[in-house]
KEVEXLO-205737 format. One record per residue (C-alpha): x, y, z; residue number from 1. Coordinates in steps of 0.001 Angstrom, whole numbers. Each point is the difference from the previous one (the first is absolute). Layout:
REC        x        y        z  num
REC        X        Y        Z  NUM
...
This chain:
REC        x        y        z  num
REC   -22464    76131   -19615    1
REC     1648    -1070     3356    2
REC    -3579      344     1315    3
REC    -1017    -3319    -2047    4
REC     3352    -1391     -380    5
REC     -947    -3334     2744    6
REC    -3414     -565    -2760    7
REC     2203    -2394    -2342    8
REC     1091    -2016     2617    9
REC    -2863     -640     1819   10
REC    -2093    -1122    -2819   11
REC     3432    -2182     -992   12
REC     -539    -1731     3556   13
REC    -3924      -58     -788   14
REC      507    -2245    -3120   15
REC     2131    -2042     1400   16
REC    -2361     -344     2558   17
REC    -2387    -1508    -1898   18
REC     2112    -2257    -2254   19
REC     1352    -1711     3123   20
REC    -3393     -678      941   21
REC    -1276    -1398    -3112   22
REC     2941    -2595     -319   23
REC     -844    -3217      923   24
REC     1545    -2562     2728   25
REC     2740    -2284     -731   26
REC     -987    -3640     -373   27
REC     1321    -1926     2572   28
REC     1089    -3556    -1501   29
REC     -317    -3398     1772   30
REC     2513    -1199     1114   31
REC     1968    -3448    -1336   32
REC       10    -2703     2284   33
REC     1369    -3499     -211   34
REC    -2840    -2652     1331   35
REC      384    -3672     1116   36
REC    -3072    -2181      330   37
REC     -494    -2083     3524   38
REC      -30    -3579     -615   39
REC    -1051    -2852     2024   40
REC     2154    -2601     1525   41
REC     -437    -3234    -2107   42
REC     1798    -1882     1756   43
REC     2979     -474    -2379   44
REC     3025     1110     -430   45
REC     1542      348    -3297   46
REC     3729       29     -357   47
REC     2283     1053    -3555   48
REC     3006    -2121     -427   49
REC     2817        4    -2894   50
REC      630    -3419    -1003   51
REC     2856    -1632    -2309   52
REC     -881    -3319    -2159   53
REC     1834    -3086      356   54
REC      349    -2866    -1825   55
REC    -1125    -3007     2420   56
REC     3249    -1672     -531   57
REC     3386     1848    -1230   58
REC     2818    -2489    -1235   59
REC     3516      145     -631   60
REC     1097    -2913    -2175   61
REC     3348    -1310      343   62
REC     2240    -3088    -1188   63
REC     1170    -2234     2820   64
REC     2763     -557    -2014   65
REC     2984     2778    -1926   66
REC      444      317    -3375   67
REC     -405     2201    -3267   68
REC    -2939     1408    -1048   69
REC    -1680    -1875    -3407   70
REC    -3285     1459     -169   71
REC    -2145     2546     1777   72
REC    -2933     -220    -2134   73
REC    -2235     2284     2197   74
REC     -826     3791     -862   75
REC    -1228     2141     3057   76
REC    -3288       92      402   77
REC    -1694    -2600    -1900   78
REC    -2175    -2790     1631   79
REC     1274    -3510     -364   80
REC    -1516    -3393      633   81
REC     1430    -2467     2870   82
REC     2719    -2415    -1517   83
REC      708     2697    -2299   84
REC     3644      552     -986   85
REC     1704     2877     2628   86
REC     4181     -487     -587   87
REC     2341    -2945     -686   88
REC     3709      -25      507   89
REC     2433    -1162    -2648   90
REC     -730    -4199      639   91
REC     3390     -898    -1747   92
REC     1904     -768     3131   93
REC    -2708    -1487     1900   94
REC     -809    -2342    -2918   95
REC     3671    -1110      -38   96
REC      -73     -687     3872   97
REC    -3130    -1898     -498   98
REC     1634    -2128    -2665   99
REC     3446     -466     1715  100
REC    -2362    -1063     3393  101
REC    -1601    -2867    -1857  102
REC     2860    -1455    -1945  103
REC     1688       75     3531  104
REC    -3242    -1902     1424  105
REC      102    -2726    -3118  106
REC     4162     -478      853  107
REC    -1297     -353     3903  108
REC    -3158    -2245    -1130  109
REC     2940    -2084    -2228  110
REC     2184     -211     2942  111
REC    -2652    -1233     2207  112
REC    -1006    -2676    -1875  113
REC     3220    -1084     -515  114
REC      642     -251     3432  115
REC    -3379    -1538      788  116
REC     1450    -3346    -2326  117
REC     2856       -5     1315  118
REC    -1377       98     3654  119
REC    -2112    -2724     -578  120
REC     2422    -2060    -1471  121
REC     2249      792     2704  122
REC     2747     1569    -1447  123
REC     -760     3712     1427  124
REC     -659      627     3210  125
REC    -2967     1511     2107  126
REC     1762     3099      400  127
REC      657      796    -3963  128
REC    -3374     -486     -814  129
REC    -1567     2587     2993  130
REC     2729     2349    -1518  131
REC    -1101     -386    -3449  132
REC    -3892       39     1221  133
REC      915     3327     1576  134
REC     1569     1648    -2663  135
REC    -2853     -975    -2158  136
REC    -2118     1839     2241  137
REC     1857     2858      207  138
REC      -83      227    -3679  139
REC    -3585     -528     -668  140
REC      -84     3431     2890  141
REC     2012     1629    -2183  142
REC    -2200     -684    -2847  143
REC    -2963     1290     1945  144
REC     1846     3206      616  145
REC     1161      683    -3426  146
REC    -3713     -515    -1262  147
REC    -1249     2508     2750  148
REC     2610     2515     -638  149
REC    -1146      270    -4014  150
REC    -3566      161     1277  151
REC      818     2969     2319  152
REC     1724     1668    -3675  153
REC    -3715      721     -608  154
REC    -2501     2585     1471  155
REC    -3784     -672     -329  156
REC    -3181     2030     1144  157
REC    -1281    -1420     3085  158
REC    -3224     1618     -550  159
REC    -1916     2060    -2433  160
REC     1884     3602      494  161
REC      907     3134    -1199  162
REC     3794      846     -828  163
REC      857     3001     2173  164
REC     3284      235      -78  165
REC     3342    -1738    -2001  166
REC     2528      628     2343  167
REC     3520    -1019    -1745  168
REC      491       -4    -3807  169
REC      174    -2981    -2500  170
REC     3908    -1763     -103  171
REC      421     1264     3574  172
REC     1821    -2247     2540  173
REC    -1977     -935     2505  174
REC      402    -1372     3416  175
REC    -2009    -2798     1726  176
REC    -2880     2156     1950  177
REC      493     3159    -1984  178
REC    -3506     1308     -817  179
REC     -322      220    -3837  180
REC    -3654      785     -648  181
REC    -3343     1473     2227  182
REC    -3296    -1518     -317  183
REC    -2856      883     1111  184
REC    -3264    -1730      837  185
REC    -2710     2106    -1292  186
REC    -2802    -2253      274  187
REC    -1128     1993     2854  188
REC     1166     3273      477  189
REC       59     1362     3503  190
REC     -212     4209     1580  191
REC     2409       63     2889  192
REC    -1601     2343     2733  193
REC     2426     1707     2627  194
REC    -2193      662     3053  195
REC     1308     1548     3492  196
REC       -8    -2296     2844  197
REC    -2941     1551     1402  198
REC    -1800     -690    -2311  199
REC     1192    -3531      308  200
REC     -886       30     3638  201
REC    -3201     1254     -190  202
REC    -1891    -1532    -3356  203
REC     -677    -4094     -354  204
REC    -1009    -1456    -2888  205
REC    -3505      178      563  206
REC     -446     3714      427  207
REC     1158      130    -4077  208
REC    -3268     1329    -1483  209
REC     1892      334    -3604  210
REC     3000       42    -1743  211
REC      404     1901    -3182  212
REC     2918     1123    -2298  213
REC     -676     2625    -2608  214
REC     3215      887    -2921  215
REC      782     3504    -1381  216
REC     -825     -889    -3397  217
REC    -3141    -1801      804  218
REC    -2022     3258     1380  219
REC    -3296     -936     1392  220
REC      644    -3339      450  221
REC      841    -2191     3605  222
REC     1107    -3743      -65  223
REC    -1246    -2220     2862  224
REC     3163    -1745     1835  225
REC       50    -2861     1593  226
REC     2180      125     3742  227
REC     2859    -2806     -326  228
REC     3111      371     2436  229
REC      986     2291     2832  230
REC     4056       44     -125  231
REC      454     -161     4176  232
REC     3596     1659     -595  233
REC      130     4099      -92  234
REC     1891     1678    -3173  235
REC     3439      596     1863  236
REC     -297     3897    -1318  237
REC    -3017      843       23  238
REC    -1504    -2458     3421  239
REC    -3186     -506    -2308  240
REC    -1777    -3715      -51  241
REC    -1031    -1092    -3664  242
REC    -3348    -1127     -678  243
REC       -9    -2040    -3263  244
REC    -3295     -353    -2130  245
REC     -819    -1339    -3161  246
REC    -1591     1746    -3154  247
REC    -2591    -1158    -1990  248
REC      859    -1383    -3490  249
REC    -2495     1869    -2052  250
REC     1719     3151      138  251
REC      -27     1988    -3674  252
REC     3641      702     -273  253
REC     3518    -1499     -198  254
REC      565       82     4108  255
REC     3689     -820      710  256
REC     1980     -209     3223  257
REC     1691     2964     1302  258
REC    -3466     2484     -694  259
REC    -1841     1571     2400  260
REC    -3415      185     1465  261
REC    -2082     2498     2214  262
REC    -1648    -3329     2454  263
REC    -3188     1107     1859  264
REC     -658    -1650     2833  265
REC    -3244       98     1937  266
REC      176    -1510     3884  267
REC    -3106     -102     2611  268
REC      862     2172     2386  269
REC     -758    -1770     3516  270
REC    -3688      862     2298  271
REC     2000     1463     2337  272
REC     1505     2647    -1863  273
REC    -1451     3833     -237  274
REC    -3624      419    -1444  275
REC    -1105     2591    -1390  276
REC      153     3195    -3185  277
REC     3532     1316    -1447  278
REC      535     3056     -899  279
REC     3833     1744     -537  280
REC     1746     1151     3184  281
REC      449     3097    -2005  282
REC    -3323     1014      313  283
REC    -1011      309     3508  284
REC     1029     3166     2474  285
REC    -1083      982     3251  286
REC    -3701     2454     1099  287
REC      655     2458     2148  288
REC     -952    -2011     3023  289
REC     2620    -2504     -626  290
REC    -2016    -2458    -1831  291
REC      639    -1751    -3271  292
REC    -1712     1341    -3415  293
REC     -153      196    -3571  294
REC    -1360     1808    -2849  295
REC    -2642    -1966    -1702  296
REC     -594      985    -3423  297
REC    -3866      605    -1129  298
REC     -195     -553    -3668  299
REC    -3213     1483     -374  300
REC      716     3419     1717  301
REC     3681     -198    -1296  302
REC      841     1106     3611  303
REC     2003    -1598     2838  304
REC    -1058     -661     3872  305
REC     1777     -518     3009  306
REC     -919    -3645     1568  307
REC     1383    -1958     3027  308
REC      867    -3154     -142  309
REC     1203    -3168     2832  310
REC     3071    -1529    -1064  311
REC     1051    -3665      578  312
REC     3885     -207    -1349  313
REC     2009       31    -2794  314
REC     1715    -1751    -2493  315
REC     2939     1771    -1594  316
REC    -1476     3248    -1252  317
REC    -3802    -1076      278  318
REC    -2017      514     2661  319
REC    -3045    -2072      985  320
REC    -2544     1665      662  321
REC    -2580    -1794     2642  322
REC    -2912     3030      -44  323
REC    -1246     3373    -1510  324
REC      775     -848    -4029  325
REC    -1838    -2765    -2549  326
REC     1539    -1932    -2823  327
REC     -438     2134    -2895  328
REC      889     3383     1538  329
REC     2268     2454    -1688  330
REC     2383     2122     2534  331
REC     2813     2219     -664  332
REC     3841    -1308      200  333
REC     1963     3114     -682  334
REC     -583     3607     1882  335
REC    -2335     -728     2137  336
REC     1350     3042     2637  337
REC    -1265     2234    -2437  338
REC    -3179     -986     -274  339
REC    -3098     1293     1399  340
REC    -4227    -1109      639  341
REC    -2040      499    -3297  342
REC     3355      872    -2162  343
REC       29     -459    -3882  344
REC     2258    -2567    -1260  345
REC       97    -1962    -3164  346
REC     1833    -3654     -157  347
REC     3526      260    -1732  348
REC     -553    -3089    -2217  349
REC    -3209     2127    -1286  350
REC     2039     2692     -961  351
REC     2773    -2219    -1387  352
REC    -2621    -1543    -2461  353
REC    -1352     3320    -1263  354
REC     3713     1101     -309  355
REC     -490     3153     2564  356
REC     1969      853     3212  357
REC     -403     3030     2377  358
């Protein structure tokens, strides 16, 4: 028995032997990689602002005179006509000054005739009847005054507008200049634009290629703008200018002040700038001998390549890209150290579609 004992183990080792050769090779899977297409310089630039509408004209209305609160007819909200009805004080006391002001002026206009006959019958004397001519006049002022004051005891639209805002409550005593109710001119609404003074320093007029304002709850859909105003003056926060532009009136939806907007706004960039393709700073590295590369995807193989390119500058985290690349070109953005000639990869937004990772 001890003579044989080694023959189990031996043909143990044979078997397994031969299983281990018969297994076959791991699949090796390629590997996810994030692309970005080269593009060509157009020769635009394309800048995202957040805008805020305006009305083009924002009133406070206010009596020049104090009183009581009568009427404050107005709900918020609700577009009025011009002329139309916005607040009248309590008229009582103004309509008594008006009437005490011209029975004073017919007891002046009495006086001053009376004087007048008796002047030129030479019984008064110059003097009386200049007196009695000037409290006539001063009388008939007084009139004048008493008549404007009751026409100040009523508010009126001075254009079509919407009611924003009632700003004291009905019976409230009010003083002369105390704002009493906001209107707003809505006949044109307006996107106010906060841009950097760079931008300000840099862009004219005539480099706008468009203007466009696009809403949240209109998805898909832009709005072509119209440039107005610049406000010259910086926010005293913020140091921002405010470019003011106004929106079309066709717009499907109840657009009030105080909304917001994504604006797009597409300048001409000038000749003299930077020519050439963009691709992300992210994906180019260095060759071994120092020079500039990337990894160019080839769709057809599903494999990557090594290829140098000749840079010409940057702008932000984009590179231009003045040889070795074409518009159209796919090349890698993420990993790239740990790639390698002739390597199997397969575009991350392909796998997101088919709902697979690695």
């Amino acid at each position: 028995m001890t003579r044989f004992s080694w023959l189990p183990a031996l043909t143990t080792a044979f078997i397994l032997a031969s299983c281990s050769q018969d297994a076959p090779a791991p699949v090796t899977q390629p590997r996810l990689v994030q692309l970005a297409e080269v593009t060509a310089e157009n020769g635009e630039t394309r800048h995202e602002f957040v805008g805020r509408i305006e009305a083009r004209l924002s009133v406070d209305m206010a009596f020049q005179v104090g009183g009581q609160l009568a009427e404050i007819p107005l709900n918020e909200g609700v577009l009025i006509e011009e002329g139309t009805l916005v607040a009248a004080l309590d008229a009582e006391d103004f309509e008594r000054a008006a009437r005490e002001a011209r029975v004073q002026l017919q007891q002046a206009n009495t006086e001053l005739e009376r004087q007048r006959t008796l002047h030129e019958r030479g019984i008064a004397s110059q003097a009386a009847l200049d007196s009695a001519q000037t409290n006539y006049d001063l009388r008939e002022v007084a009139l004048q005054t008493a008549r404007r004051n009751l026409g100040y005891a009523t508010l009126t639209a001075p254009f079509d507008a919407l009611v924003s805002r009632r700003l004291v409550d009905n019976f409230t005593i009010v003083s002369p200049g105390q704002p009493v109710v906001r209107l707003m001119d809505v006949s044109e609404l307006r996107v106010s634009i906060p841009i950097s003074e760079g931008m300000v320093a840099t862009f004219d007029a005539d480099d706008l290629v468009s203007l466009e304002a696009a809403f949240a709850f209109l998805p898909g859909q832009t709005f072509s703008l119209v440039p107005r105003e610049l406000v010259s003056e910086p926010d005293a926060a913020s140091r921002t200018y405010r470019a003011i532009a106004a929106l079309p009136d066709n717009i499907p939806a109840n657009i009030l002040p105080g909304m917001t907007a994504t604006v797009f706004a597409q300048f001409a960039n000038d000749t003299s700038a930077l020519n050439g393709l963009r691709i992300p700073l992210a994906a180019v590295g260095a060759a071994p001998d120092g020079t500039q590369r990337v990894w160019v995807f080839d769709e057809g193989a599903g494999t990557v390549s090594p290829r140098s390119i000749t840079t010409g500058g940057f702008e932000g985290e984009i590179v231009i890209v003045t040889d070795g690349l074409r518009a159209g070109d796919r090349v890698v953005t993420a990993g790239i150290s740990a790639l390698h000639e002739g390597m199997e990869v397969r575009p991350l937004s392909d796998a997101a579609r088919s709902g697979t990772s690695q």
